[in-house]
Structures are given as structure tokens and as C-alpha cells.
PLY file of the C-alpha trace (Angstrom):
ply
format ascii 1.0
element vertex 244
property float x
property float y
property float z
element edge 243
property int vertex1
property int vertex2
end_header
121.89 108.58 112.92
119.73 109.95 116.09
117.99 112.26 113.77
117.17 109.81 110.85
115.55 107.58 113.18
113.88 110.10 115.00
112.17 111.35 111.93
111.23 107.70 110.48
109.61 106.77 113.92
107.10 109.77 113.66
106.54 108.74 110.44
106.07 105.31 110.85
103.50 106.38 114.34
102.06 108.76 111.51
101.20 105.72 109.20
99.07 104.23 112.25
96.91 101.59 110.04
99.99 100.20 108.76
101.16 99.88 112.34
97.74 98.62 113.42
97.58 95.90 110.57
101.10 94.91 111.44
100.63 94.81 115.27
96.79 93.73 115.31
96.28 90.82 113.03
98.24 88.46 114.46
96.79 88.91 118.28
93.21 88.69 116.23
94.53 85.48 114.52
95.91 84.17 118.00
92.98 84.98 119.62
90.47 83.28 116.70
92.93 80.23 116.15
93.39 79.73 119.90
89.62 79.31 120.83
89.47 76.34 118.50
89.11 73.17 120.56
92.12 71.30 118.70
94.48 74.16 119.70
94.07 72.58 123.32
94.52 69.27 122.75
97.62 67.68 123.47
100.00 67.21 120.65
102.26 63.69 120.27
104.17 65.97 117.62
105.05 68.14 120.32
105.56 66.00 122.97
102.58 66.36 124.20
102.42 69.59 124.77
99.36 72.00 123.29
99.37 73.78 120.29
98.90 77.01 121.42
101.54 76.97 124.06
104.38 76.89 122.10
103.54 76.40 117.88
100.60 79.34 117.55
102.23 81.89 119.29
105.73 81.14 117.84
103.46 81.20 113.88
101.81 84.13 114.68
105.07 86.07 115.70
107.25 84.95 112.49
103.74 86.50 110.56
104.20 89.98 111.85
107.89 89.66 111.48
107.23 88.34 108.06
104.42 91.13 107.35
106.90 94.58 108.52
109.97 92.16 106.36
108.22 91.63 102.73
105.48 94.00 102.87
106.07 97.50 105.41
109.50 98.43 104.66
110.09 97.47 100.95
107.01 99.72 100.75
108.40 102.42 102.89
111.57 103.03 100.89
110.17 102.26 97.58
108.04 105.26 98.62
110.90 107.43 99.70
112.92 106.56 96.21
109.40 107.48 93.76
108.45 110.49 95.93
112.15 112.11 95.52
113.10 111.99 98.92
116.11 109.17 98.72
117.38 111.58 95.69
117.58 114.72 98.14
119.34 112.75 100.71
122.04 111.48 98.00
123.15 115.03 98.59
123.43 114.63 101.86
126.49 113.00 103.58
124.05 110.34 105.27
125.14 107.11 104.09
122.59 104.59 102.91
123.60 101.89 105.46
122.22 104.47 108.44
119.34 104.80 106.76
118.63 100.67 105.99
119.65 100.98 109.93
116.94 102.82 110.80
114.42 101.39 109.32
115.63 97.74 110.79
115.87 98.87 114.13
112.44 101.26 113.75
110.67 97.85 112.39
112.16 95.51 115.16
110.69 97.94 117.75
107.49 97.58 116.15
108.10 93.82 116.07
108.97 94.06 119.87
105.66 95.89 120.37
103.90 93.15 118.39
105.59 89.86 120.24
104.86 91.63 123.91
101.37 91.67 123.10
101.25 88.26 121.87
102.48 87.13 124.64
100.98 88.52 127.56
97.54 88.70 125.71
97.77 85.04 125.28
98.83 84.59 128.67
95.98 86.46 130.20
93.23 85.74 127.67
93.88 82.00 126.60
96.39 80.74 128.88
99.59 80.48 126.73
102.56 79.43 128.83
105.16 81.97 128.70
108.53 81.67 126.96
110.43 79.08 129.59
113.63 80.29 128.41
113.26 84.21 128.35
117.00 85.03 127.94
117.27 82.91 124.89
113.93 83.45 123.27
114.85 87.14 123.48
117.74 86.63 122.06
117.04 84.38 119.36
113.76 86.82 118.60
116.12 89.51 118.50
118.87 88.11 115.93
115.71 86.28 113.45
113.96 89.55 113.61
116.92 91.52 112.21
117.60 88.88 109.56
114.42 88.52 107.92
114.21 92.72 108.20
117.56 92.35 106.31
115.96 90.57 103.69
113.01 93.30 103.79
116.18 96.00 102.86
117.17 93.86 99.69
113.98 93.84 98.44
113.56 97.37 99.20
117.03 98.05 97.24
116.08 95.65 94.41
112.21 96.56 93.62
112.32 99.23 90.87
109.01 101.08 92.11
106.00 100.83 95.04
103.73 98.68 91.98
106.34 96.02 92.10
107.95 96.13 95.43
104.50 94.28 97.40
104.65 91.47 94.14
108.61 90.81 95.06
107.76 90.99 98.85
105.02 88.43 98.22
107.00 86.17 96.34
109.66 86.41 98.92
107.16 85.95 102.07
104.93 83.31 100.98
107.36 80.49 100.34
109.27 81.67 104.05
106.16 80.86 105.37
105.75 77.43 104.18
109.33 76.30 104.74
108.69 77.73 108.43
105.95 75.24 108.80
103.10 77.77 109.17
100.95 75.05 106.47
103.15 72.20 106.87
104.49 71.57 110.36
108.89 70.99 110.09
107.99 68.06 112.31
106.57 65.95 109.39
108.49 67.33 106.10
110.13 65.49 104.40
114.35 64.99 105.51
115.12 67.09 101.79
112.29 69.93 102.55
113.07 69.86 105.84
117.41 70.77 105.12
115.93 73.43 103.11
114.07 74.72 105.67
117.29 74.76 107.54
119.26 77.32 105.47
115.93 79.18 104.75
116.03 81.89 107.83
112.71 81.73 108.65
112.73 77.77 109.20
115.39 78.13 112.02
113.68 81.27 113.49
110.64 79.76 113.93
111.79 76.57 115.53
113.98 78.22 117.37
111.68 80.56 118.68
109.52 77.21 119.26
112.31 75.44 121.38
113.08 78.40 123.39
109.12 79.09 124.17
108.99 75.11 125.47
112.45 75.62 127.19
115.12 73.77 125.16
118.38 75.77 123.51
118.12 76.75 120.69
120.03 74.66 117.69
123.36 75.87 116.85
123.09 75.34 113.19
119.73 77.86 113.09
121.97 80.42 115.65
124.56 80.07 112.81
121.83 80.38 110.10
120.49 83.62 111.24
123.51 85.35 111.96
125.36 84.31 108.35
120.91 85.35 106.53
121.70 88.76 108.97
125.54 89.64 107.58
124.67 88.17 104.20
121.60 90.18 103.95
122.56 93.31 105.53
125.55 93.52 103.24
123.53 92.62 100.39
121.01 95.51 100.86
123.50 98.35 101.60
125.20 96.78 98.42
122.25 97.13 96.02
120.61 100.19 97.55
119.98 102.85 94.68
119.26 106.61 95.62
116.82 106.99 92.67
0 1
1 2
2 3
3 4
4 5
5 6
6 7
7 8
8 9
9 10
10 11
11 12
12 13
13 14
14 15
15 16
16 17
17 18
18 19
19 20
20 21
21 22
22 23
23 24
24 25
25 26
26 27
27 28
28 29
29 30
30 31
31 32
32 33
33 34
34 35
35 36
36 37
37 38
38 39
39 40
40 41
41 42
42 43
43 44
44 45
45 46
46 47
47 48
48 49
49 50
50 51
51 52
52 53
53 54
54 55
55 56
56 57
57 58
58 59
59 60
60 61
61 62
62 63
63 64
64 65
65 66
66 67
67 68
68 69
69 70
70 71
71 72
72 73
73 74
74 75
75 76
76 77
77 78
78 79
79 80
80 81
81 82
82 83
83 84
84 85
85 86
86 87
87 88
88 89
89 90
90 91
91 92
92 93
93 94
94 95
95 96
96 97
97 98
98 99
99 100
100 101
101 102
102 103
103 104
104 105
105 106
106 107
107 108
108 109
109 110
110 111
111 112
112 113
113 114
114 115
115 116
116 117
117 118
118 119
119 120
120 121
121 122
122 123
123 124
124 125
125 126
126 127
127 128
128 129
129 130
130 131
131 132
132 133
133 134
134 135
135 136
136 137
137 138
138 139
139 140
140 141
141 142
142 143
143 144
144 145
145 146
146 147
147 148
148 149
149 150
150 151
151 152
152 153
153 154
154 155
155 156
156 157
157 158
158 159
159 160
160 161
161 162
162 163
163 164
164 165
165 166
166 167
167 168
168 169
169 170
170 171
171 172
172 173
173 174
174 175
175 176
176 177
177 178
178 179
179 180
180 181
181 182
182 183
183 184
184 185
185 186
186 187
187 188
188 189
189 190
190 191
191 192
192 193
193 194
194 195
195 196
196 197
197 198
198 199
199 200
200 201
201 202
202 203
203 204
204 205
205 206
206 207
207 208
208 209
209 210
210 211
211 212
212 213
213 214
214 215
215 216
216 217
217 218
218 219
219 220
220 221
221 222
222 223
223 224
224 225
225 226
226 227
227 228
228 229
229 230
230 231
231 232
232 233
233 234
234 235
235 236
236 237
237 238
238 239
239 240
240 241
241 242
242 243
């Protein structure tokens, strides 16, 4: 297990525009969205509170988390699998659920790399408050994280080659992104689109990430969610997973 993930991080340092897209465009996009006056303005949907204390940096964290889930890894290992290399490892006694490991936990680090300098770039630049609950934002960043990468790993079992793996990520990524509320705030959906955001993953990891940034608990029910999209997933992925 050490060695696989040794040898995916150097690859995935190797494949630095990826890394650069992944970890750069959402501090550009905070940074763009956060000098526009309205982002400073006190929000009555959020208590009063600004939108880029607590909603922009929360959005632009589920995007990189959504970008390395849907797009990075299905790519990676839909690589691997065309190029040969997943056959030669079938004859290998690595298992494939160290290898869906590794890539998880190699993607959350970038993810971790990616949230840090949200936040403190914020901070400094545009005066973002800081998460009010650390503890629990880590925590709840740390369990969403792994199940949306889980639901990278399924597409990355499922996709047949690298031409169709970014259409199925797509299809996967752009409706996660709407039920989080990144177009149409959770605060004013609809009660119906509003349960499916629920049960959707990235709806309670982005208001969870949201209440823990403004210092409230996170919801039980999205806890619940993400750890049942995380087991589901995961299982799902190591279930599917094809060699060649």
C-alpha cells in the first residue's frame, strides 16, 4: 500500500497542470467573485451574515472537490486501464481496493492543499472569517471529501475508456452542483428539490461545510448522508472495478 501511493503521488506532482487547474481555479474564482460589491453585503438568507464569509468559500471548495471527483481521477484510471498498466497489475497480488485507496487518499491531499489555500488566502486577501468551528468543519470536510471521491472511483470503474469517462464525470458533476446550491441557493428550493438535495451527497456537504464555517453543528441527517454516499460508494467502486 506504501508503495502504490508513493508512486501515484509522483505521478500525480508529475501531472502539475492538472494539479494547478484543480488547486488554482477556485482561489481565482474566490478571488474574482469576492471583489464583487454584493459578495459584501449582508445577506437576510444568511442571517445576515456576508456572502463571502461563509457561502463562497464553502461553493468554491465543493468545486475543487467536485473537479479531482468527476473529472481528475475517472481520468487517471481510465488512463491506467487503456495504457495497459491496470492489466499488468492484475498479475500482481495488489488488490484493486488499495489501489481505489490510493487514489482517494492521494486526491483528498490535494483537496486539503486546495481548501488551506482557500482559506487563508481569503482570510488575508478579502477578509473571509475563518471556519468558527475548526474541529467539525475538518471533520465534516474530511468525511464529504472521501464520499464524493468515492463516487469519482465508480465512475472510474464504470467508464469503458478516457473518451467517455470526462462525458460520465460531467453528467455526474453538473447536476451535484445544482442540488448543492452553487446556481440555486438550498435556502430558497423548493421543500421536494430541497429532500433531494438531502440524500444527494453534495447537498449535505456543502451545507454542512456552510454551518460549520458560521459555527453551528453540523445536521445529523447530512453526517449520516455522507457516511452511508462514502460505504455505499466505496463498495460500489471496488465492486465494479475492471482490470482491463
Amino acid at each position: 500500500m506504501r508503495k502504490i501511493f508513493v508512486v501515484e503521488a509522483k505521478l500525480h506532482l508529475r501531472d502539475w497542470p492538472t494539479m494547478f487547474f484543480c488547486i488554482g481555479l477556485p482561489l481565482v474564482l474566490l478571488l474574482a467573485l469576492g471583489n464583487i460589491p454584493d459578495m459584501s453585503k449582508p445577506d437576510p438568507n444568511l442571517g445576515g451574515q456576508r456572502s463571502i464569509d461563509t457561502l463562497l468559500p464553502a461553493m468554491m471548495t465543493l468545486l475543487a472537490l467536485l473537479t479531482l471527483s468527476c473529472t481528475v481521477l475517472p481520468a487517471v484510471l481510465t488512463g491506467y486501464r487503456e495504457q495497459g498498466v491496470l492489466r499488468r497489475m492484475s498479475m500482481t497480488p495488489v488488490h484493486p481496493g488499495r489501489l481505489l485507496a490510493a487514489q482517494l487518499l492521494i486526491n483528498l491531499a490535494v483537496g486539503v492543499v486546495s481548501t488551506s489555500l482557500l482559506i487563508v488566502v481569503g482570510h488575508l486577501v478579502l477578509g473571509t472569517a475563518m471556519p468558527r468551528q475548526f474541529l467539525g468543519f475538518v471533520l465534516v470536510f474530511l468525511l464529504g471529501s472521501a464520499a464524493l471521491l468515492a463516487i469519482g472511483l465508480v465512475i472510474a470503474s464504470i467508464a469503458p475508456n478516457g473518451k467517455t469517462a470526462p462525458g460520465i464525470g460531467s453528467a455526474v458533476m453538473f447536476p451535484l452542483m445544482f442540488l448543492a446550491g452553487m446556481w440555486f441557493p438550498r435556502d430558497i428550493m423548493p421543500d421536494a428539490l430541497r429532500t433531494v438535495s438531502d440524500f444527494s451527497v453534495a447537498g449535505p456537504f456543502a451545507q454542512a461545510l456552510r454551518d460549520t464555517w458560521a459555527g453551528h453543528p453540523p445536521q445529523l441527517l447530512h453526517v449520516a448522508v455522507m457516511a452511508g454516499g462514502l460505504l455505499l460508494f466505496g463498495g460500489l467502486a471496488v465492486r465494479l472495478f475492471r482490470w482491463e
